[in-house]
N, C-alpha and C positions, 0 to 999 in steps of 0.2 A: 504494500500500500504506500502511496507517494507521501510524503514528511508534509505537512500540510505549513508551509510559509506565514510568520506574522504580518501583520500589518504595520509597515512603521509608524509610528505616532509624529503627531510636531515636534515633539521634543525632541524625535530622534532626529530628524531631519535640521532641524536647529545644533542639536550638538555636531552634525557632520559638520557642519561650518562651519564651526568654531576650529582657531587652532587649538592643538593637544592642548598645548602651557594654559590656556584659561580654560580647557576642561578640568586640568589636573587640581584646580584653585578650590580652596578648604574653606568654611565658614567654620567663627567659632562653638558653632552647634556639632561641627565633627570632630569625634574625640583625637582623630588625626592633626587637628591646628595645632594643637597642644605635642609641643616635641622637647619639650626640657626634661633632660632625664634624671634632674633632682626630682621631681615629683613623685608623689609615691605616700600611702596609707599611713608607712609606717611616720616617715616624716610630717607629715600635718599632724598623727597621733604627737608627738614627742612634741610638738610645739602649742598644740592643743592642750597638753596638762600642764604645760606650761603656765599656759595663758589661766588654766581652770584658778590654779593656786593664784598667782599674782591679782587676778579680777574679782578673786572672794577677797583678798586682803582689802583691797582699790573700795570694794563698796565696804566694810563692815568698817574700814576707817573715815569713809567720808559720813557711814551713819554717826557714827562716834564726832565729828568734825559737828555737824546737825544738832548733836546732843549738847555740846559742849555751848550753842549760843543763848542755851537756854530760851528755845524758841516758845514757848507755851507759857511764858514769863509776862512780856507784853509786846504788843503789835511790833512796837520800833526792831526788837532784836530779830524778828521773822516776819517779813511782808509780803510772802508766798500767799498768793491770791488762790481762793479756791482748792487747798490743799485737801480740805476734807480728813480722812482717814489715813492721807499718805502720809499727814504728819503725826504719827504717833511720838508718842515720846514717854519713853519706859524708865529713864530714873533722871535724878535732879545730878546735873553735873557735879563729881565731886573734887575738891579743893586738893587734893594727893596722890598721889605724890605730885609736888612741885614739875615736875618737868613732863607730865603726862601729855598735854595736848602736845607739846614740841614733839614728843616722842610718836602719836597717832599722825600728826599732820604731816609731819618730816619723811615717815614712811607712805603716807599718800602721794603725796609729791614726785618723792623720789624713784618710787616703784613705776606709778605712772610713765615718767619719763625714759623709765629703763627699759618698761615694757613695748618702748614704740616699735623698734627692730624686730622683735615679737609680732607683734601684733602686723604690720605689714607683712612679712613672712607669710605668716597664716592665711592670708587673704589671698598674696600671691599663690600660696598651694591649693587651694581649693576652686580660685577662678574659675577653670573649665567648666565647673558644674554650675558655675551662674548662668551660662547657655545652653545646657542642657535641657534635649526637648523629650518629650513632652513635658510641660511645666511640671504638671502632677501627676505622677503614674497612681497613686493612691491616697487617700484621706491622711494615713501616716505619713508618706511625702509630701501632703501639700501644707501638713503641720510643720515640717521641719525648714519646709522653704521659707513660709512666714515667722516661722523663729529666727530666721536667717538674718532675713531681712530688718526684723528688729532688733537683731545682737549687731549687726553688722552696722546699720543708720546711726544705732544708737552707742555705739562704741566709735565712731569714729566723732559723731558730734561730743562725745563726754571727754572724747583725746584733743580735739583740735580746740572746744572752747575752754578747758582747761588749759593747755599749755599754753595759747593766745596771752589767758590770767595771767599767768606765772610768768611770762614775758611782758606784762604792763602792755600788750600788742591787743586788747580785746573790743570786736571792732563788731559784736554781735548789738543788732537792734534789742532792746529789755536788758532787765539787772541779771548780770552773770548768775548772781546766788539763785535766782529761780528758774531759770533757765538749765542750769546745771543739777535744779532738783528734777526737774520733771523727765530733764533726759537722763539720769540716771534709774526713777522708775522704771521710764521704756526700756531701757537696756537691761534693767531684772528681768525683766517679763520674758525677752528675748532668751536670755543668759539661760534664768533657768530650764524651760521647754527643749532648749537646744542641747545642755548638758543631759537632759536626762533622757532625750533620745540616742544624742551619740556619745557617751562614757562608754555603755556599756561596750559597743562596736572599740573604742580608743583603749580599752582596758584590754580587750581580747589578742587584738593587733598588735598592741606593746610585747604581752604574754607568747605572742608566735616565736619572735626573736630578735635579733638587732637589728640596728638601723638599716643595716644592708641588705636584710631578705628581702623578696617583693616574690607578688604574686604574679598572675598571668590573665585575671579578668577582674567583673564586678565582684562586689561584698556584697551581702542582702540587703538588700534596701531596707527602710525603715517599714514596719508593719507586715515583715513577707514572715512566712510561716514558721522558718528556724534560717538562723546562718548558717551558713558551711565552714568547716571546718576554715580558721587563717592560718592556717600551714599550707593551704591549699588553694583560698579562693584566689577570686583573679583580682587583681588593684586599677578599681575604674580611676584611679589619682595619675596611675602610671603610664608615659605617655605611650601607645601600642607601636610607634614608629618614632622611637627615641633618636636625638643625634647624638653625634660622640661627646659622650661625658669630657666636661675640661674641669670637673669637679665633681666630687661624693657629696652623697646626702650628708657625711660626718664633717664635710669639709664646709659644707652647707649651714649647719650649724653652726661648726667653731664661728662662721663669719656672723651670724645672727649675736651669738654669745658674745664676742670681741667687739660688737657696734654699742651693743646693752652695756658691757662694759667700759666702755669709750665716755658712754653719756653718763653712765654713775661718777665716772673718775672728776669729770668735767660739770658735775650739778650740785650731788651730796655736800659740796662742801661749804655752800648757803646757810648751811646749819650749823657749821662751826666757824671756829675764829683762827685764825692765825693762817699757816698755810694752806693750809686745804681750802679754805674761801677766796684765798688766792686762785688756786686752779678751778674756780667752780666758774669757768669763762663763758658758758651758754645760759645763763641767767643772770640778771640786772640786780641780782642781792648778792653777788661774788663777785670774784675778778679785780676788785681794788678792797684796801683798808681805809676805814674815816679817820686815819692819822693818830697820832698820842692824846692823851689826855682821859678824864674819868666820865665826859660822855664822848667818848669816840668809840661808840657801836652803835650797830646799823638800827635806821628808821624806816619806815614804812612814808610818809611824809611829813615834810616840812613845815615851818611855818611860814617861810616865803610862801609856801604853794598854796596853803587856803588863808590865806590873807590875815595870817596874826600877825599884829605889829606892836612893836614897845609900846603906844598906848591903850592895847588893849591890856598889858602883864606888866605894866607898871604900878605907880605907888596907889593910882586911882582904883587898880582892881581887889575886888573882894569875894571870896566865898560865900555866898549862901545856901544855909543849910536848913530845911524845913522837916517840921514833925509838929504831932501834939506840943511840943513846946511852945510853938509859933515858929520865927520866921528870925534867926541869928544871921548875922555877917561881920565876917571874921579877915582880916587884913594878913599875910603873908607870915607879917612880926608878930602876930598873935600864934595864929598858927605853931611858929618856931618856939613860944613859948610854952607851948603843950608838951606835956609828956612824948618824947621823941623815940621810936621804938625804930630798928633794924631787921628787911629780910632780905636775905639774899636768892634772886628769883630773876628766871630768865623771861626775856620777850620772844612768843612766839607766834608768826602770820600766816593767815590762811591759802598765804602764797608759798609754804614750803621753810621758809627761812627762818632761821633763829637765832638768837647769841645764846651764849655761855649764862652762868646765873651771874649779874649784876647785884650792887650791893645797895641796898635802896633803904631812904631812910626818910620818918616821917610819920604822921599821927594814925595810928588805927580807925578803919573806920567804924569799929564796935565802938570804941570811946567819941566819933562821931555823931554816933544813934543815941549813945546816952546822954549827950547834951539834946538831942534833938525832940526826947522824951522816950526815950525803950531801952532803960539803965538795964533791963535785965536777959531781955530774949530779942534782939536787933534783928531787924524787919527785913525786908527787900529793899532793897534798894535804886532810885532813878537819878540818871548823873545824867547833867548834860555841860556840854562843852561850850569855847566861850570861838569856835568854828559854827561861822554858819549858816555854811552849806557841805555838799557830799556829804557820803553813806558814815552812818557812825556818829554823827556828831551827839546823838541822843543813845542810851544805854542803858538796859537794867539789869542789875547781878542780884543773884538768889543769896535769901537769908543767911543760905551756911557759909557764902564769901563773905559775906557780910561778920559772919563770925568769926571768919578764923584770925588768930592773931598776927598772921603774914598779912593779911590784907590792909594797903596802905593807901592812905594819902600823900603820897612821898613829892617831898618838898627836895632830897638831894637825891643825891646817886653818887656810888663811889669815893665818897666824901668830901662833893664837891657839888654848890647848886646843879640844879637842872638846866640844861641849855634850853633855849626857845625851841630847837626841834625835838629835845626830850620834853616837852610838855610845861615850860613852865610859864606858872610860876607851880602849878602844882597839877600832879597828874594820880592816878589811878593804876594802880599795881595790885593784881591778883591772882593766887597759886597756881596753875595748870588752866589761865583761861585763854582764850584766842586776846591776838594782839589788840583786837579792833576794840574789844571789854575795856581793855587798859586806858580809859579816855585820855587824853592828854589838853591840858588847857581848862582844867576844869573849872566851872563857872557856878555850879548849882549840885545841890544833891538834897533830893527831897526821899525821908525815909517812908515807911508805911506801906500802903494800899497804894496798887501801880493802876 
């Protein structure tokens, strides 16, 4: 019986004419565009738990960052609109150890920045399957793509408008603080769905063997009935028509590793003092010293910059302090004639950076509250600054700051007045709070109901 001939189609008549070279041509929907022979299961795994550890520290510190402003206190310290239930808040910040928030915020910072190589890596390894067609092959796939896409949107805005911050470069429409809350919810929402679809697959694949084995096709998709063994399956990561490797996946690493390190050696050191804030050259709180003397450490700003001038912290300014007593105002020289108490306590900013503990000297503000009327159990507290405008210039610290005996009205520092960029004629210092609590320039402190 004669072979019965097909009919050519248009297409086929269209591809006769084409030459080979634009037949031969790949979209990134074919897993053939994709020909870097780093790619590969195992390597997105090994950068994947990477990322898992570092991004669990990134949020539980920026909650603790959250905690720490005492947002449930009153409006000024949180003006997250509409927060609802996102803003819980599960204990009252505590005053101890001394150098806590330095220690929580320092690791946000720093990890973030370290984790950038990381995190770009990552994206690079798993690209191909941003064009992978069919969008959804199943209701389990079409979860994990929309996890995706929320881990991915939301992790890249929580990295670029963070680091923006930390480079004084923040160039987003709204206030950074709210902004940076609600995109770090998005990125939970993402985070967790995506971990808990692919761990187990990343656990399994680490478990096969090192970085060098690879498979020879797909792994089971999300929702498929069982996976197949990873000693065996095939690695949909790994390109099917590789070019010649000019590098290992381990080699591929060390370079991810050695870039993370690059930016630790060149950041970390904002948080300390001497040489290391020296080399800390990719951020605006490193890289130079504020010269000798007992306030020559680092400020957040100026008094050039929001406009305090000698006559507002001259002989004409005064403190007032309000409570049940009424309504005291107290001159500098008054002030210095109070019982003078010593703590030595470092400044730490939401931007990563910190000094060492300075030695700070000046009236308690529990002996504050007792003049004010609350000899016995001191209040809450509302300070406001003699700035004014920008964020911060209004402030409320909770009753136990209020109590502890570290917490000052410090009129010196290091045994020597306050400079005008340290806040004088008299500033606010308090154990383990973010830098921005610490007012400086202070002008008012009413105790009581906020």
């Amino acid at each position: 019986m004669p072979e019965r001939r097909r009919t050519p189609t248009l297409t086929d008549r269209l591809t006769d004419l084409l030459p080979a070279r634009l037949t031969a041509l790949r979209t990134p929907a074919d897993p053939g565009f994709w020909r870097s022979p780093v790619r590969g299961a195992r390597f997105t795994a090994v950068l994947g738990m990477v990322l898992l550890a570092g991004l669990t520290l990134l949020f539980v510190t920026g909650l603790l960052s959250y905690a720490a402003y005492n947002p449930d206190l009153d409006p000024v310290n949180d003006k997250t609109p509409g927060k609802g239930w996102l803003g819980f808040y599960l204990f009252a910040w505590p005053t101890g150890p001394h150098w806590l928030y330095r220690l929580t915020q320092g690791l946000h910072v720093t990890v973030g920045i370290v984790l950038v190589p990381v995190l770009l890596a990552k994206l690079w390894s798993v690209v191909p399957r941003l064009f992978a067609l069919p969008p959804a092959r199943s209701v389990g796939h079409a979860l994990e793509r929309l996890s995706v896409l929320l881990l991915v949107g939301g992790a890249l805005f929580q990295f670029i408008t963070g680091l923006l911050n930390i480079q004084l470069d923040y160039l987003f429409p709204g206030s950074f603080y709210t902004l940076h809350f609600y995109g770090a919810w998005v990125f939970l929402a993402g985070f967790i769905t995506h971990v808990a679809l692919k761990l187990p697959q990343a656990v399994r694949v680490l478990r096969s063997g090192g970085i060098r084995r690879g498979g020879t096709g797909p792994l089971a998709a999300p929702g498929s009935p069982a996976a197949p063994d990873p000693l065996t399956a095939p690695d949909t990561l790994a390109a099917p028509d590789p070019l010649p490797a000019t590098l290992s996946r381990r080699g591929a690493l060390f370079m991810v590793g050695a870039g993370s390190l690059l930016l630790l050696i060149t950041s970390a050191g904002r948080s300390f003092d001497g040489p290391l804030r020296r080399i800390a050259l990719l951020t605006p709180r490193g890289g130079t010293e504020r010269g000798p003397g007992p306030n020559a450490f680092q400020v957040n700003k100026t008094a050039a910059a929001v406009r305090i001038t000698p006559a507002d912290t001259g002989e004409r300014w005064r403190l007032t302090v309000r409570g049940p007593a009424g309504e005291l105002r107290f001159s500098r020289a008054e002030l210095l004639a109070m019982e003078q108490h010593t703590a030595a306590l470092p400044i730490a900013c939401v931007e990563g950076w910190s000094t060492s503990d300075q030695l700070w000297r000046g009236v308690r503000l529990s002996d504050l509250a007792a003049l004010a009327g609350y000899p016995d159990s001191p209040p809450d507290v509302f300070v406001e600054s003699l700035q004014r405008s920008g964020s911060f210039r209004k402030a409320a610290l909770r009753d136990n700051q209020v109590r502890d005996g570290r917490s000052l009205l410090a009129l010196e520092v290091n045994g020597a007045p306050l400079s005008p960029d340290h806040g004088y004629p008299a500033r606010i210092i308090v154990p383990a709070a973010p830098g921005v609590l610490n007012t400086k320039w202070v002008e008012t402190l009413t105790f009581g109901e906020l």
